[in-house]
Structure formats: C-alpha cells, structure tokens
Backbone as CSV, one residue per row, in Angstrom:
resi,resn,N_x,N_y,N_z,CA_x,CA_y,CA_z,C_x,C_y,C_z
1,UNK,-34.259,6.057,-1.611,-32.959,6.477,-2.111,-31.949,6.595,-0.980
2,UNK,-31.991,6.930,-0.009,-31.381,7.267,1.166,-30.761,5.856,1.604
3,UNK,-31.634,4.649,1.683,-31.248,3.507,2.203,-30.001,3.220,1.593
4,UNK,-30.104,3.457,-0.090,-29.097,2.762,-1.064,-27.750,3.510,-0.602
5,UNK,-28.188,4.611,-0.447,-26.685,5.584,0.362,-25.948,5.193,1.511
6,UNK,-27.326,5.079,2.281,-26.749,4.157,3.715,-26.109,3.299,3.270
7,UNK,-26.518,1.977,2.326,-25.986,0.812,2.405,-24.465,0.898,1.921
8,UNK,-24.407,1.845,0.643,-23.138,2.485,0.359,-22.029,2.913,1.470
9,UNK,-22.928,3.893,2.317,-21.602,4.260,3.467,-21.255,2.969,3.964
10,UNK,-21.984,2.119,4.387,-21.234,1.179,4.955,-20.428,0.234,4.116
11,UNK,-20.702,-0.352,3.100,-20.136,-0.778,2.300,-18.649,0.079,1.856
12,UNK,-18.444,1.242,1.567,-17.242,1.593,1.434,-16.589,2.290,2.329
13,UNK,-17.204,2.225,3.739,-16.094,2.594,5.192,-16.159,1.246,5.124
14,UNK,-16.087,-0.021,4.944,-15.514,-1.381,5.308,-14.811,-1.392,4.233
15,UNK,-15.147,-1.195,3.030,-13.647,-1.122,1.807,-12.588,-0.243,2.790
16,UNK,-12.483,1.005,2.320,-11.471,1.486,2.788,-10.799,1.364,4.628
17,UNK,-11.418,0.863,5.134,-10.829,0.336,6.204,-9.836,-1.105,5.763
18,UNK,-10.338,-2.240,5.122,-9.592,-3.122,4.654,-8.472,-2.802,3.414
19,UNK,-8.759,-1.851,2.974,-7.888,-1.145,1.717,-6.184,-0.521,3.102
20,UNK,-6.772,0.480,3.700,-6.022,0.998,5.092,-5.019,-0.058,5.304
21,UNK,-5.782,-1.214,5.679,-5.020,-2.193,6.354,-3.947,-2.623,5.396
22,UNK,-4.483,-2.812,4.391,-3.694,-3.973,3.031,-2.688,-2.589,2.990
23,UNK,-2.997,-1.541,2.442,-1.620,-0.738,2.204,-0.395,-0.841,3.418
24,UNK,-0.995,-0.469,4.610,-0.174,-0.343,5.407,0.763,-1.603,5.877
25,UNK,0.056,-2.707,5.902,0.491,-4.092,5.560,1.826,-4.041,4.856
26,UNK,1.439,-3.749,3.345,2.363,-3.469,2.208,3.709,-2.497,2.539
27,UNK,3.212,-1.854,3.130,4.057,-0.534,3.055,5.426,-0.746,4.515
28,UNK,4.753,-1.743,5.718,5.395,-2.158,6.606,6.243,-3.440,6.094
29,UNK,5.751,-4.190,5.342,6.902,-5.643,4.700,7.915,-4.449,3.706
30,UNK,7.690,-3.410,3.098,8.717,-3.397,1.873,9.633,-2.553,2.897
31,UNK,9.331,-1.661,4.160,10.154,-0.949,5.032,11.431,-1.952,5.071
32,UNK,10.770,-3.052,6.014,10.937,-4.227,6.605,12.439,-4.835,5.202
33,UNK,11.935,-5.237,4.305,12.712,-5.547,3.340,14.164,-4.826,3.042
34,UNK,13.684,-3.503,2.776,14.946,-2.173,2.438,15.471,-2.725,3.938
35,UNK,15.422,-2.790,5.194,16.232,-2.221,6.142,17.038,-3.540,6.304
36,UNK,16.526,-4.797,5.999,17.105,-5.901,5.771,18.336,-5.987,4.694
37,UNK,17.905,-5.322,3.706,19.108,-5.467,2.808,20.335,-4.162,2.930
38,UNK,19.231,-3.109,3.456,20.563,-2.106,4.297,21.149,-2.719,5.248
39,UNK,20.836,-3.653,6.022,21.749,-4.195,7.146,22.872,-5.307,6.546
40,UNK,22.183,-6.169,5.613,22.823,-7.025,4.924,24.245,-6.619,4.033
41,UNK,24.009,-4.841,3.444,25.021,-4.456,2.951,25.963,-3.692,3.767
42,UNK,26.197,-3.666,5.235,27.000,-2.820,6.001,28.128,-3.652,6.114
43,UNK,28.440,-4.881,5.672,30.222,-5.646,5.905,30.097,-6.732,4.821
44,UNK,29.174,-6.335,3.502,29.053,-7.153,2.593,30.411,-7.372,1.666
45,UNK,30.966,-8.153,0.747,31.480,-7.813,-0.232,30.846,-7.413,-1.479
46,UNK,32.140,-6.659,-2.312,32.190,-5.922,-3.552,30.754,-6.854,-4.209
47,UNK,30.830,-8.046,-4.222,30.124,-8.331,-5.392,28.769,-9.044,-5.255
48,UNK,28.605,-9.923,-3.464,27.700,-9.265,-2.523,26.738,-8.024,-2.592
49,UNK,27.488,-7.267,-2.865,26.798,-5.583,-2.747,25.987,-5.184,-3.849
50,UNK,26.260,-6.009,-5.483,25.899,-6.287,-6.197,24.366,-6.611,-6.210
51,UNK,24.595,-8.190,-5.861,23.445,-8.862,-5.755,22.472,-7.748,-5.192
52,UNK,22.781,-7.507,-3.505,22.145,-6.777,-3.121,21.195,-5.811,-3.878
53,UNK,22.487,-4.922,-4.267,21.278,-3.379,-5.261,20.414,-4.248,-6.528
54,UNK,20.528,-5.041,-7.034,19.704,-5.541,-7.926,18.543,-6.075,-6.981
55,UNK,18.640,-6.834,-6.004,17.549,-7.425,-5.517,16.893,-5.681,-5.025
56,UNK,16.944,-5.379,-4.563,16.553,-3.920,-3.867,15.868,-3.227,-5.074
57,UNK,16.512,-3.274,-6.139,16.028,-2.530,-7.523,14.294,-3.487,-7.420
58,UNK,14.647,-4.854,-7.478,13.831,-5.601,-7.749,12.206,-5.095,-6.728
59,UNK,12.539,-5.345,-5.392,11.730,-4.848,-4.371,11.239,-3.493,-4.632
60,UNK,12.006,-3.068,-5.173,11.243,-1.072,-5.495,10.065,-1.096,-6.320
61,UNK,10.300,-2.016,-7.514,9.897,-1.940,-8.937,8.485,-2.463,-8.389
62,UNK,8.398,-3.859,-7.592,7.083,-4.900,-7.445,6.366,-3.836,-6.172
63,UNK,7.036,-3.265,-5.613,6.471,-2.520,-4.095,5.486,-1.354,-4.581
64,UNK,6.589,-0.633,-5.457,6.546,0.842,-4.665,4.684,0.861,-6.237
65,UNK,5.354,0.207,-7.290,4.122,0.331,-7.891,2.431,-0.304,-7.532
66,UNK,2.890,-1.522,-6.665,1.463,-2.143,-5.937,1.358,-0.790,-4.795
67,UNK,2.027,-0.201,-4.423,1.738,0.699,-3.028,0.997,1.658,-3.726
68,UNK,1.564,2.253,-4.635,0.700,3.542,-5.434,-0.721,2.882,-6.005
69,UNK,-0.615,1.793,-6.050,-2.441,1.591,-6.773,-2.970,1.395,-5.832
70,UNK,-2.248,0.791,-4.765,-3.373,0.925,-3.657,-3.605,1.917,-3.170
71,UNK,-3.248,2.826,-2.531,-2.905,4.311,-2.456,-4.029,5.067,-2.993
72,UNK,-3.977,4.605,-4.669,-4.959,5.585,-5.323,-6.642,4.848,-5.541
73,UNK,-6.468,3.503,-4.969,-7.325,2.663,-4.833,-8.222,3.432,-3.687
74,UNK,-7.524,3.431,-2.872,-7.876,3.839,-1.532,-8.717,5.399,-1.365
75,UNK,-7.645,5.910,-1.876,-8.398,7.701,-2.572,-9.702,7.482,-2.768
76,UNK,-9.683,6.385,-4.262,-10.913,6.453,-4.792,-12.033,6.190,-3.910
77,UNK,-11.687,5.379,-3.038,-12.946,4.319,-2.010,-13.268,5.497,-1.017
78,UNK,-12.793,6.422,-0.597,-12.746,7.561,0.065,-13.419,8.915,-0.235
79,UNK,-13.341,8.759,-1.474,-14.163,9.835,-2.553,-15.943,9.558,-2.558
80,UNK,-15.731,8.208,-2.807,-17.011,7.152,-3.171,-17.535,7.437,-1.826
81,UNK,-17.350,7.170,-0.554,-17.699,7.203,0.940,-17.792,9.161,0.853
82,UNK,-17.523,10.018,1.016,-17.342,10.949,0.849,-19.044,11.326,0.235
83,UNK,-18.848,11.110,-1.169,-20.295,11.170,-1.958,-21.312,10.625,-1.527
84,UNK,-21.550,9.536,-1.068,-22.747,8.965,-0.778,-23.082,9.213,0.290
85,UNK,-22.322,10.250,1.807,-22.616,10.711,2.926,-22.665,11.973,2.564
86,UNK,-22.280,12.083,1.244,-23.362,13.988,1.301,-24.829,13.875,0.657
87,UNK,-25.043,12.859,0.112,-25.785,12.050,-0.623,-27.116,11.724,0.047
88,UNK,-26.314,10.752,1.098,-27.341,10.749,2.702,-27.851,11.661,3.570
C-alpha cells in the first residue's frame, strides 16, 4: 500500500509543478496583454479607445476564467499530494 502512495506523491508533485508553471505562464501573457492595451490607450482616439475596452473585455472573459480553473485545478492536485503523504 505504501508504494501506491509513493507512486502517487510523485505523480502529483510533477502534476502540480507543471500545473504551477501553466498558471503562471497564463497569468504572465494576460499581465502582459492588459499593460499592452493600457499603453495602447494613453494617446488613443475616442473610438480607438473603444475597440480597445471591448478587446480588454474580451481578454478578461477567456483569461481570468481559464486562470481560476487552473487555480482550482491546482488546489485540487495539492490536496491529492497532501493526502497521499499523510497516507505514506
């Protein structure tokens, strides 16, 4: 029984290490994005500025909801690692 635990810890400290990465990944392009279109709107025009907040709306909507599942993805893989090293 112990082995299957072992094999577990390792198996989900390599999930959540690659989970780590992918969020933070994520979370550095959508920074990256907002500060682009904040720079883009500092001598934009009226209707320019437009486009802008819609595209930005757009980036929130596809981001911020892939960031939270990974997020809670990540929790979970953490929980799972958690259990099977009290387990062990």
């Amino acid at each position: 029984m112990s082995e299957t635990h072992a094999f577990k810890i390792v198996l989900n400290k390599e999930r959540a290490i690659t989970e780590q990465f992918n969020l933070n990944n994520l979370k550095n392009n959508y920074l990256e994005l907002c500060q682009l279109i904040d720079m883009f709107s500092l001598h934009a025009i009226p209707q320019r500025l437009e486009e802008l907040k819609d595209n930005r709306l757009t980036i929130d909507v596809t981001y911020k909801s892939t960031i939270r599942d990974l997020e809670n993805k990540l929790r979970n893989t953490k929980r799972r690692l958690k259990y099977n090293m009290e387990k062990y």
